[in-house]
C-alpha positions as a printed NumPy array, in Angstrom:
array([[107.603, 265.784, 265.04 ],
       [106.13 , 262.843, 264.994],
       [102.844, 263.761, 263.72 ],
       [104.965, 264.811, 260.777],
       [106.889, 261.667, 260.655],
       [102.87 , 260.406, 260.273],
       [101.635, 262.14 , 257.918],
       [104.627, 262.289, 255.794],
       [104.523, 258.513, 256.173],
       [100.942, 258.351, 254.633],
       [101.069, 260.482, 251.666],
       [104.283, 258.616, 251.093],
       [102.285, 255.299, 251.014],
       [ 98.941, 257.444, 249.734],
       [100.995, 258.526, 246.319],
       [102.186, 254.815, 246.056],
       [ 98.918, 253.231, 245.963],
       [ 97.524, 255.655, 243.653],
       [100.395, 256.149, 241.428],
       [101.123, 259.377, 239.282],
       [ 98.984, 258.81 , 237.001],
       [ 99.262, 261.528, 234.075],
       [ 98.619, 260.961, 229.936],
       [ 99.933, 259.401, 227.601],
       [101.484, 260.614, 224.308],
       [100.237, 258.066, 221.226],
       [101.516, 259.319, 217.266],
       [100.13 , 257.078, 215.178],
       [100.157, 256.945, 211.055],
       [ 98.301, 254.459, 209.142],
       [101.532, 253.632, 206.696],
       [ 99.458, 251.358, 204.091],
       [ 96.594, 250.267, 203.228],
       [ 96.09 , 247.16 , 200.704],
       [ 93.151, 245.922, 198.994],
       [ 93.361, 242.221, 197.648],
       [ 91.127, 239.776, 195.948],
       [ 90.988, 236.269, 194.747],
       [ 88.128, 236.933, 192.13 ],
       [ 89.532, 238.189, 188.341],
       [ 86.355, 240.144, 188.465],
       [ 86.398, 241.978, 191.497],
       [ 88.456, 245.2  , 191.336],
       [ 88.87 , 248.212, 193.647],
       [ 91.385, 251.126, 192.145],
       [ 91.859, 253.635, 194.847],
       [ 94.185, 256.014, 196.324],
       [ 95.431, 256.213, 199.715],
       [ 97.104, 258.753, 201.698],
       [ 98.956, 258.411, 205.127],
       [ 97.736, 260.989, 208.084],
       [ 99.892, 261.07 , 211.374],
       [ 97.936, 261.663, 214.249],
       [ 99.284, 262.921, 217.794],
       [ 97.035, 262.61 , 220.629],
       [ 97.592, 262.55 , 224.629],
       [ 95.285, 260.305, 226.656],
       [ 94.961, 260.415, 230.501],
       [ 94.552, 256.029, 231.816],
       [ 90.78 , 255.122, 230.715],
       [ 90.127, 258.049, 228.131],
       [ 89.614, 257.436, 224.426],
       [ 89.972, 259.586, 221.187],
       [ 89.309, 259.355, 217.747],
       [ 92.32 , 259.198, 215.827],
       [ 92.409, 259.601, 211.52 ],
       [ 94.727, 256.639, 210.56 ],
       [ 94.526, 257.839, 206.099],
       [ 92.365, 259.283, 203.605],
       [ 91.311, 257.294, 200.747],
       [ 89.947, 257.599, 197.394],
       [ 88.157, 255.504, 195.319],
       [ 88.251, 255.824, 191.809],
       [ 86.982, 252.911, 190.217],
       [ 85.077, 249.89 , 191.597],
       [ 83.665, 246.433, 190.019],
       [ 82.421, 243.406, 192.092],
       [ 81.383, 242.282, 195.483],
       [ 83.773, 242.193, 199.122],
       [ 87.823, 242.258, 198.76 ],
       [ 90.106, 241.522, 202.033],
       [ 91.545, 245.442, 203.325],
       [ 94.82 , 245.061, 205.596],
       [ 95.855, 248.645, 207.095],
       [ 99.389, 248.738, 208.506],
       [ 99.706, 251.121, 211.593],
       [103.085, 252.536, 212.846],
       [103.57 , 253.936, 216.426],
       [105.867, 256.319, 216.666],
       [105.047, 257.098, 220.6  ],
       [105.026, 255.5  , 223.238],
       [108.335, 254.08 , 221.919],
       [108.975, 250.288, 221.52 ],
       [105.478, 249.347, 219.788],
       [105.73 , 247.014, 217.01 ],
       [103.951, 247.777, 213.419],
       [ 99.797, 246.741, 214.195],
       [ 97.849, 245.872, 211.154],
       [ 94.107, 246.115, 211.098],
       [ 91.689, 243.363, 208.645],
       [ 88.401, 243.686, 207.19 ],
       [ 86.679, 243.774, 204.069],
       [ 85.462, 246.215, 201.642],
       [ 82.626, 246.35 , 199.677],
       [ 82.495, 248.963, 196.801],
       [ 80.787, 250.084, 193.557],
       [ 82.354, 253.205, 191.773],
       [ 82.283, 255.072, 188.426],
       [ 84.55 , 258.258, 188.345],
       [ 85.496, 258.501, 191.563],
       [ 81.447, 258.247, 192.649],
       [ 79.55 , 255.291, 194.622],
       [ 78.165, 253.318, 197.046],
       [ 80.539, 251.397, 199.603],
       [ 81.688, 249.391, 202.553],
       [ 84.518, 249.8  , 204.517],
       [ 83.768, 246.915, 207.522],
       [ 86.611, 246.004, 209.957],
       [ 86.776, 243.127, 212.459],
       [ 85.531, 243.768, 215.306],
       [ 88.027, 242.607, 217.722],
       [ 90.327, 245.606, 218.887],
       [ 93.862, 245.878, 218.536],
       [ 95.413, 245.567, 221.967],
       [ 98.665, 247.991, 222.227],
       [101.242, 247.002, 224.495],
       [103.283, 249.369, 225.838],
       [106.145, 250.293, 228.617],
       [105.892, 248.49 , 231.92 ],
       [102.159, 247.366, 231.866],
       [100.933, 250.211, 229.882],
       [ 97.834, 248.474, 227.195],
       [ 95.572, 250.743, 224.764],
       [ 93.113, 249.313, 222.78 ],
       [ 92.72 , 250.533, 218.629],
       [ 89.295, 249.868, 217.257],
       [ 89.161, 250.877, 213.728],
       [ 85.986, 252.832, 212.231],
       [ 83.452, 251.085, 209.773],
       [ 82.623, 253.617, 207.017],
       [ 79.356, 253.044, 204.723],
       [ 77.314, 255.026, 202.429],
       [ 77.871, 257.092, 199.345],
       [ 81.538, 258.466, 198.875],
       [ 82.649, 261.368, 196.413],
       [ 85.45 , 262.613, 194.903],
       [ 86.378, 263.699, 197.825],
       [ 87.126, 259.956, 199.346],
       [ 86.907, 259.114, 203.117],
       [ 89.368, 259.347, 205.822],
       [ 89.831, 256.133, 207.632],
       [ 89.324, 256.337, 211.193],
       [ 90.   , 254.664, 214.836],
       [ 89.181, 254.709, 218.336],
       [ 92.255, 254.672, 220.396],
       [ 91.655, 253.953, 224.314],
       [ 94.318, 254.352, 226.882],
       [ 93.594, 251.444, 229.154],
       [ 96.589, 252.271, 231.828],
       [ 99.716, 254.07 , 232.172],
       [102.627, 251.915, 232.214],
       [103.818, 251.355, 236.306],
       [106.979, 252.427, 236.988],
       [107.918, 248.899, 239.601],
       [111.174, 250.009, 241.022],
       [109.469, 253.566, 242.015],
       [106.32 , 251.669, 242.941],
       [108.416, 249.372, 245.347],
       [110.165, 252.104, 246.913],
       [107.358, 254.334, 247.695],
       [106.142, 251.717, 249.278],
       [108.927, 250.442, 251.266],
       [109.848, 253.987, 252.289],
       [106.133, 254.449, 254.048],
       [106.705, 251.412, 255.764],
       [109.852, 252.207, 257.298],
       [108.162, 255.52 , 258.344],
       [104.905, 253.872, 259.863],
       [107.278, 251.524, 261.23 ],
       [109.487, 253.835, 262.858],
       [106.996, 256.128, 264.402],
       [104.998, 253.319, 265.971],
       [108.131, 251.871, 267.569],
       [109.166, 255.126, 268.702],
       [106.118, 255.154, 270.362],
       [106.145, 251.213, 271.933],
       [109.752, 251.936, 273.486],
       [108.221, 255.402, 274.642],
       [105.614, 253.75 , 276.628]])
């Protein structure tokens, strides 16, 4: 019995330490995406489409999530400012993100040569008790059709949220037990 009482005592503890760690459900859609500049000669007329993405991530594992797709169908001058707005949907309790950058473009008829660069500091994603991910948007480059681009990020789970009053008691629960069976044993003696 009391080599149950033990071992009982350290998987209690055992499952504390390590937690329950299991994934993560992130839905994500990239609700806007604006183009601005300051110049009267620098112009970007494009198209953009939302895409809501769903994707489960265990703590430390990272997917590629597709934020929008976007067209460009006319293009004149140098570098405008891009903001993209991103929604969370899940985990709840995640306020609206937005993502800067800058894009370069050059585009007759929905055909060109372009620059889609973002900053290169990730977005960090708070989330339930401790829970973080990190959302590092995509730079796109090259020639684009009529076909557009779909705008793209790297979502990394950095840790499931801990769950402190569960923690706590695990914990204090394996102490009792370790507790108990060693003074069983000094009174024994």
């Amino acid at each position: 019995m009391k080599k149950a009482l033990a071992v009982l005592s350290f998987l209690v503890l055992l499952f504390a330490f390590t937690g329950g760690a299991s994934a993560t459900t992130f839905t994500l859609t990239g609700t806007g995406l604006d183009a601005d500049s300051d110049a009267w000669w620098s112009y970007i007329l494009y198209s953009y489409t939302p895409n809501t993405d769903t994707v489960d991530l265990d703590p430390l594992e990272s997917a590629q999530v597709t934020l929008g797709h976007a067209v460009v169908n006319w293009a004149l001058g140098y570098e405008e400012d891009v903001t993209i707005t991103i929604n969370f949907t899940s985990p709840t309790g995640i306020d609206d993100q937005t993502g800067t950058g800058s894009w370069s473009a050059g585009a007759i008829f929905n055909i060109g040569l372009g620059e889609l660069d973002w900053d290169e500091t990730p977005i960090i994603i708070d989330y339930g008790l401790g829970g973080h991910a990190l959302l590092s948007l995509n730079d796109q480059a090259g020639l684009f059709g009529c076909d557009g681009f779909d705008i793209t990020a790297t979502l990394t789970n950095g840790c499931e949220p801990v769950p402190e009053p569960a923690t706590i008691m695990l914990l204090g629960v394996g102490l009792l037990g370790i507790a108990g069976a060693g003074r069983k044993k000094l009174f024994k003696k």
